[in-house]
C-alpha positions as CSV (number, residue, x, y, z in Angstrom):
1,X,170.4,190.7,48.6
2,X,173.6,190.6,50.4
3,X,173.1,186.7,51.1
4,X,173.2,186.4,47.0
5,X,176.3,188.6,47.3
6,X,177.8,186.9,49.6
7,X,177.8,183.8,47.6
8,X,180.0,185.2,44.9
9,X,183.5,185.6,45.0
10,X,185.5,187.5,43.1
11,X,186.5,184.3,40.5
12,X,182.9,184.1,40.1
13,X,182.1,187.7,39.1
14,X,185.0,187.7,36.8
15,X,183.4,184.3,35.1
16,X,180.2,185.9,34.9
17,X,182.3,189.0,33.3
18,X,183.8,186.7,30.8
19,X,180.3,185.3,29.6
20,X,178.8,188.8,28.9
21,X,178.1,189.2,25.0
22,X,178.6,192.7,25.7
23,X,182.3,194.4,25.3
24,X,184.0,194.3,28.8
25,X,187.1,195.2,30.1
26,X,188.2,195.9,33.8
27,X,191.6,198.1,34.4
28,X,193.4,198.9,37.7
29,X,196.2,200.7,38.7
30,X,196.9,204.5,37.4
31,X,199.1,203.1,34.4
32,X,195.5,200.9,32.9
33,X,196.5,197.5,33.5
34,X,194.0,195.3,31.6
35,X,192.8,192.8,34.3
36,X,189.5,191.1,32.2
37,X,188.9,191.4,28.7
38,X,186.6,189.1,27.5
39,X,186.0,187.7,24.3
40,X,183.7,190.4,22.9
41,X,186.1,193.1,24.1
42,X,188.9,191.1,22.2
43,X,187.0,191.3,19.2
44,X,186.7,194.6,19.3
45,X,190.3,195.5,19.7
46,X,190.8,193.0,17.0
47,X,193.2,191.0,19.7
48,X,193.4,187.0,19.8
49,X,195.9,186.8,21.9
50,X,195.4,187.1,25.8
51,X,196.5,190.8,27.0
52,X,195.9,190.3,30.7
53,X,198.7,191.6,33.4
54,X,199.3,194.2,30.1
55,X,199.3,197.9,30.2
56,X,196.5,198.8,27.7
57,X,198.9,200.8,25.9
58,X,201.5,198.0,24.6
59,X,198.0,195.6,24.6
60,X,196.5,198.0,21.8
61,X,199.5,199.8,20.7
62,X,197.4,201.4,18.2
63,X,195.6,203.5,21.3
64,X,198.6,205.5,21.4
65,X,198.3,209.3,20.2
66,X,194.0,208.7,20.6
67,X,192.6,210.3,24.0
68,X,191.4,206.6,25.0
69,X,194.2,206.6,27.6
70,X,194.1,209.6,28.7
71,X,190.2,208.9,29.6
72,X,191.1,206.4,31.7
73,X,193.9,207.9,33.6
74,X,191.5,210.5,34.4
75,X,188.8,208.5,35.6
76,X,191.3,207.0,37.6
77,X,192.5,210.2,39.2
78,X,188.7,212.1,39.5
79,X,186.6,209.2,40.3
80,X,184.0,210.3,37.7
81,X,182.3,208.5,34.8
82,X,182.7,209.1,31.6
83,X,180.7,208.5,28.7
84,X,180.8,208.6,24.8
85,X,178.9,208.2,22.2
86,X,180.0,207.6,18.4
87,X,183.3,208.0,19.5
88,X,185.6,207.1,16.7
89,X,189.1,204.6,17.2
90,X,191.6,203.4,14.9
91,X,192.1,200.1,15.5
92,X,194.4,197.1,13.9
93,X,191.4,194.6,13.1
94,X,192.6,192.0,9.8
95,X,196.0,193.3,9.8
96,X,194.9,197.0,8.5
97,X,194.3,199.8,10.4
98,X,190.5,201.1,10.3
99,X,187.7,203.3,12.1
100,X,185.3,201.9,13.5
101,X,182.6,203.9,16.2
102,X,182.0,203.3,19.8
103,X,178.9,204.0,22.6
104,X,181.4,203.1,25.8
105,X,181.5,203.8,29.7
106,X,184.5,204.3,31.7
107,X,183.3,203.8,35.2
108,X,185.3,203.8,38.4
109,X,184.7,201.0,40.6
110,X,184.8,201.3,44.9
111,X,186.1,199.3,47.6
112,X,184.5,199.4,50.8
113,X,186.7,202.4,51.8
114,X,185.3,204.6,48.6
115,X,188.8,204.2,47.0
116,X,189.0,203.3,43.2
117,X,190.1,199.5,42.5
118,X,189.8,199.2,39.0
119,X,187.7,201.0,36.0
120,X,184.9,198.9,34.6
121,X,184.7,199.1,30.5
122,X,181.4,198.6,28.3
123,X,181.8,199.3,24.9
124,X,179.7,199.0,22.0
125,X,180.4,199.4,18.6
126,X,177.9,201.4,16.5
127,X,180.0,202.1,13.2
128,X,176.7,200.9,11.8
129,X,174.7,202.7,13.3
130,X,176.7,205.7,12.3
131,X,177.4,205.1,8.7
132,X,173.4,204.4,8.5
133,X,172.6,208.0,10.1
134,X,175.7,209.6,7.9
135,X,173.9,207.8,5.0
136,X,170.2,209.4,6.1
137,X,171.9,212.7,6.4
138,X,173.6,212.4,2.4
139,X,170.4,211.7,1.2
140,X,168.5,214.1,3.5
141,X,171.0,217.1,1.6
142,X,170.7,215.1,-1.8
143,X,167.0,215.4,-1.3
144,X,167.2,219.1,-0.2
145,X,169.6,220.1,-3.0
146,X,167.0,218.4,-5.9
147,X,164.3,220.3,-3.9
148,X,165.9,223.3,-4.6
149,X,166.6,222.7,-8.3
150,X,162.8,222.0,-8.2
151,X,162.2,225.3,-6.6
152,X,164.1,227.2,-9.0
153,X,162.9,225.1,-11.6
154,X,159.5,226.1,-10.4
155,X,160.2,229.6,-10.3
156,X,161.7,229.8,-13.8
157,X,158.6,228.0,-15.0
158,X,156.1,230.4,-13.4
159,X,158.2,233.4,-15.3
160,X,157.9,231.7,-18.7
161,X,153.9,231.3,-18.3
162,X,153.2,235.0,-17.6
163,X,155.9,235.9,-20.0
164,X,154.0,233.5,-22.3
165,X,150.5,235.1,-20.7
166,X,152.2,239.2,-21.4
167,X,152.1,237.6,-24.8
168,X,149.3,235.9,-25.8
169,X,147.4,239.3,-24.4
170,X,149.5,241.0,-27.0
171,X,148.5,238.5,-29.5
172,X,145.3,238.7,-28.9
173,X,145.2,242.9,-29.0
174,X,146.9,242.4,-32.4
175,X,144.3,240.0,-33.8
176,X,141.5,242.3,-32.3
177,X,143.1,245.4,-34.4
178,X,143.6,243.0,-37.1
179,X,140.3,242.2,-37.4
180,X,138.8,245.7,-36.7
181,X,141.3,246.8,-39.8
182,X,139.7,244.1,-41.9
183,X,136.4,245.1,-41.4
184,X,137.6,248.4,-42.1
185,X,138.9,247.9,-45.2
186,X,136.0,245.4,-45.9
187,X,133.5,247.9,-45.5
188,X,135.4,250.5,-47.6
């Protein structure tokens, strides 16, 4: 394995990087200077221009006031990972600002000496996803809210047969003494 390794350098990772169809950025420094974004992650942050060298902040201005930042700067300072899942972000994508839903990974990367270089970035945007299981969920209550009209429905139904039953009984008790007073009257 390290023989592969070795015949990489740095350039060549960061090519490789810039090929991935998935969403990925790499940040250093404790400020989140935005080192690689490729094209997917561009498209994401609805950017065209390049933002490299930039502090993510002034790259995506809009990321100001969300906790995206904050995330970062602590990954940076605790060395964990952190991961989200439908997380929602405002972004600037066609000159309006919208939400859209992210799966992402904040993941400190190592040198050799176990000290953070940079923060590795895979996002993945699931605003689909989400708007299919929020559309799931309004028809799962739609469905629960007719079921329960049903129910009562149901239960107002089942009333008006025995109240309908309570009378047909009395109908019949009053036909029985009608016709026991008609053969009463007939045998008179």
């Amino acid at each position: 394995m390290s023989d592969f390794v070795n015949k990489f350098d740095s350039k060549a990772i960061l090519d490789i990087l810039l090929l991935s169809k998935d969403a990925t950025a790499i940040y250093s420094e404790e400020d989140i200077i935005v080192m690689l974004a490729n094209p997917a992650m561009m498209k994401l942050w609805g950017k065209d221009k390049p933002v490299t060298g930039m502090r993510l902040e002034d790259a995506v201005p809009e990321l100001k006031g969300q906790p995206f930042i904050n995330l970062l700067k602590n990954v940076w300072r605790s060395g964990e990972t952190f991961e989200a899942k439908d997380m929602p972000a405002e972004l600037l994508v066609d000159g309006r600002m919208q939400t859209f839903y992210f799966d992402f990974i904040y993941r400190p990367i190592r040198n050799a000496q176990e000290e953070i270089f940079c923060i590795l970035h895979t996002a993945t945007e699931v605003s689909n996803r989400r708007a299919s299981w929020k559309a799931i969920s309004e028809k799962e209550a739609a469905e629960q809210v007719l079921l329960n009209q049903l129910s009562a429905a149901n239960e107002e139904l089942q009333t008006a047969n025995e109240d309908l039953a309570a009378l047909n009984e009395e109908y019949q008790s009053t036909n029985e003494q009608l016709e026991d007073l008609k053969n009463y009257v007939g045998q008179l």
